[in-house]
C-alpha positions as CSV (number, residue, x, y, z in Angstrom):
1,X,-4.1,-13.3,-164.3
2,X,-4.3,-15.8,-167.0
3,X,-5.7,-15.5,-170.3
4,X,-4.4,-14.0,-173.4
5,X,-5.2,-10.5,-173.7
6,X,-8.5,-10.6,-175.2
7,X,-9.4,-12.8,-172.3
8,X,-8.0,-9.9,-170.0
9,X,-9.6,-7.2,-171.3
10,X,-12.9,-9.5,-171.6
11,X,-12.4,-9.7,-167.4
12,X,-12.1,-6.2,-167.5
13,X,-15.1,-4.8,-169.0
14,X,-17.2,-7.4,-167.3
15,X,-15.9,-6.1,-163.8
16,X,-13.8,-8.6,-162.8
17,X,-11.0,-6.8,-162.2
18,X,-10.3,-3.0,-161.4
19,X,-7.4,-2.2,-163.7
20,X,-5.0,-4.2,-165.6
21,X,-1.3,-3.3,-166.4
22,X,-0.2,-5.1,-169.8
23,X,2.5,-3.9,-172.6
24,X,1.6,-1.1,-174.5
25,X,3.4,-2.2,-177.4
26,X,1.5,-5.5,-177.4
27,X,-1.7,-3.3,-177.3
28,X,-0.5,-1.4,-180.4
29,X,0.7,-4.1,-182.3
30,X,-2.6,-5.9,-181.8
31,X,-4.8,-2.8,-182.6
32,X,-6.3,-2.6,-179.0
33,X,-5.5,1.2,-178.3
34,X,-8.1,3.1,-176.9
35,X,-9.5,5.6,-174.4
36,X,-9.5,3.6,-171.7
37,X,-5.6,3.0,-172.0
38,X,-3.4,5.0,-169.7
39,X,0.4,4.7,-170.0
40,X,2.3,4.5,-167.3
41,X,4.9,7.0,-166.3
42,X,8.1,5.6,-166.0
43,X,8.8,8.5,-163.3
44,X,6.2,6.7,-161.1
45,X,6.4,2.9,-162.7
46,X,9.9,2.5,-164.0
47,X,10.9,-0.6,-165.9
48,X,12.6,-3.4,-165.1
49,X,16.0,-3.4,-167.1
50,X,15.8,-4.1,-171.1
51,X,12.0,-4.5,-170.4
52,X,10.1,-4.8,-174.0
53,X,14.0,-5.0,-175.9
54,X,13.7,-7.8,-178.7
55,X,17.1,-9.3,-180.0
56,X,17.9,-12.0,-182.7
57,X,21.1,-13.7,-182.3
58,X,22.8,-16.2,-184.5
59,X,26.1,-19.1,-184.3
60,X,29.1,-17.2,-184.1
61,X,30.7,-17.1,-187.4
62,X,27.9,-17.4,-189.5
63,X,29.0,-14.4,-191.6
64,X,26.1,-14.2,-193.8
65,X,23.0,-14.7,-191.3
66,X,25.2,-11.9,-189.1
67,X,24.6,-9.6,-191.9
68,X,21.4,-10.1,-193.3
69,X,20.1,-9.6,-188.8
70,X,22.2,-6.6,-188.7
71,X,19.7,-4.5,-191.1
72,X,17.4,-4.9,-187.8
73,X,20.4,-3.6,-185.6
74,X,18.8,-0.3,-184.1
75,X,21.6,1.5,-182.2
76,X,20.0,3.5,-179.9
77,X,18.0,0.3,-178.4
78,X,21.4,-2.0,-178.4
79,X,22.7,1.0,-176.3
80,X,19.7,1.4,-174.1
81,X,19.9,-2.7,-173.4
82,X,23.4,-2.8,-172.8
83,X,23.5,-0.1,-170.6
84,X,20.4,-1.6,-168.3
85,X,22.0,-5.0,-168.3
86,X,25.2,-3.4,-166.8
87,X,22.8,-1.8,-164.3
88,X,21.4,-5.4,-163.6
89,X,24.5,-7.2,-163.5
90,X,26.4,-4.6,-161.3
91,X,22.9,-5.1,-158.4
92,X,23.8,-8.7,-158.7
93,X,19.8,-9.1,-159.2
94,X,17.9,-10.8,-161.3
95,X,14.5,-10.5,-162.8
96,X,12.3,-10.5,-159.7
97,X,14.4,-7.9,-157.7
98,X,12.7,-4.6,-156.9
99,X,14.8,-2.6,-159.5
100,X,13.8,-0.8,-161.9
101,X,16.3,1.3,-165.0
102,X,14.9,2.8,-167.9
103,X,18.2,4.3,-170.8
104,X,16.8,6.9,-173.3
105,X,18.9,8.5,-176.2
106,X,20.0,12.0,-175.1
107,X,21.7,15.1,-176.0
108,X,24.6,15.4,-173.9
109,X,27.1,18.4,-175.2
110,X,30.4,17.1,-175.8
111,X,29.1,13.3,-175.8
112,X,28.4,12.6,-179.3
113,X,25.8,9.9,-179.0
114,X,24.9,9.8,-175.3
115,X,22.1,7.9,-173.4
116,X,20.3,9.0,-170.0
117,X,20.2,6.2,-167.3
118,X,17.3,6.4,-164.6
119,X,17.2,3.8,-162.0
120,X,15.7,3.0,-158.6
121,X,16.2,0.4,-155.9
122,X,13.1,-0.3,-154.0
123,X,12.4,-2.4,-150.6
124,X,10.0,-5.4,-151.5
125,X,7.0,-4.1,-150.5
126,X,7.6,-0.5,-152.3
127,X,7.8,1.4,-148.8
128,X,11.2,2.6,-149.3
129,X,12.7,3.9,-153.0
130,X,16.0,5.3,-153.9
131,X,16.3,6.7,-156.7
132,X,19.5,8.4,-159.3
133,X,19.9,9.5,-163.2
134,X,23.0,9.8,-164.9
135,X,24.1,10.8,-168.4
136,X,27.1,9.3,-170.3
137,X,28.5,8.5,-173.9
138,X,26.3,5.4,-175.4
139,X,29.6,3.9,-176.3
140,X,30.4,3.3,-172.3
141,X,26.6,2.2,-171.6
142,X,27.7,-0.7,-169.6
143,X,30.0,1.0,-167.9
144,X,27.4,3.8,-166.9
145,X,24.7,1.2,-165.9
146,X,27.2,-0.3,-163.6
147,X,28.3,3.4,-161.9
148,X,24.3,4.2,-161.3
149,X,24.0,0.9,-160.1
150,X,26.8,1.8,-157.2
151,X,25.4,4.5,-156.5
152,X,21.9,3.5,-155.9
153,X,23.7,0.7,-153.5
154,X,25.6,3.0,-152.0
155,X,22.9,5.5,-151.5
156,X,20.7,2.5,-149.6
157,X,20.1,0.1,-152.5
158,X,21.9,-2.3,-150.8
159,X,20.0,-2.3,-147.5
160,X,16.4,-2.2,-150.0
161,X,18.1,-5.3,-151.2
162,X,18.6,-7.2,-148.0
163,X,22.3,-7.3,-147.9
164,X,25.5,-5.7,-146.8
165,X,26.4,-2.9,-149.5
166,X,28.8,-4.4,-151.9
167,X,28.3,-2.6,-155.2
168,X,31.5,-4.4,-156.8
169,X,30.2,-4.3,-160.2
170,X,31.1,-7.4,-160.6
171,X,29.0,-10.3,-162.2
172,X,28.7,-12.9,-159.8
173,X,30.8,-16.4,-160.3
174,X,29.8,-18.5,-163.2
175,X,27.8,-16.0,-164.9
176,X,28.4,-15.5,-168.1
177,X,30.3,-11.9,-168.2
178,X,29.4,-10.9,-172.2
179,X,26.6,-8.2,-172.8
180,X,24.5,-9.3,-176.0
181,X,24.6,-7.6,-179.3
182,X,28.6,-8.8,-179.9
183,X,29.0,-8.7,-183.4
């Protein structure tokens, strides 16, 4: 649909349109909560990876811009991006593949700070889903995207995807290999 979002939600009271699915953030930030909001599970309507993750980069070796943008740094949400992005670059998809991974901050005993990874692979028209969660140290988030992402291809994944299972973890050629937030 087209339209900002008060042109959306304009199509939506006038009955042009059943239901709409926009960013709940965007709603907030705007002052557009209300009753007729619903979110949406990420159990049933997972995100794509880093979905709604803002970053701010800057030249490499500018020293001072580096450290006035690091009082935005929030740890928790550079975790949950890098770890998604490993999921995403270990699927060797890209923004329109039917994958979905969602990291969340979690208390893990013995893992100091520790992130949960949920993830699904679905078939293009959403008749077939696999599904798997794991749990590791924050520190090894890309490392922990990539593992769910093998076994999600493993587990069918790959056939969702259309291809022979291959589940390297590998990026594929010419792609740049580095994860953002390097400081």
């Amino acid at each position: 649909m087209r339209g900002n979002v008060g042109t959306r939600l304009r199509k939506l009271a006038d009955g042009e349109v059943d239901a709409l699915v926009l960013a709940m953030a965007g709603l907030a930030r705007l002052g557009l909560l209300d009753a007729a909001v619903t979110p949406l599970d990420p159990a049933q309507f997972m995100p794509a990876p880093a979905q709604g993750i803002l970053a701010v980069e800057c030249r490499t070796g500018d020293a001072v811009t580096a450290a006035q943008l690091s009082t935005l740094d929030h740890a928790p949400t550079r975790a949950a991006a890098i770890t998604e992005r490993g999921f995403l670059a270990a699927i060797e998809a890209g923004c329109t593949a039917p994958a979905g991974a969602l990291a969340e901050a979690a208390a893990e005993p013995g893992l100091g700070a520790a992130v949960r990874l949920s993830g699904l692979i679905a078939a293009p028209d959403g008749s077939s889903v696999v599904r798997a969660q794991l749990a590791g140290g924050a520190a090894d988030g890309a490392a922990l995207g990539r593992r769910l992402a093998r076994v999600l291809l493993a587990d069918g994944g790959a056939a969702l995807l259309g291809r022979a299972s291959r589940g390297t973890g590998q990026r594929p050629p010419g792609r740049d290999a580095a994860l953002p937030f390097a400081y």
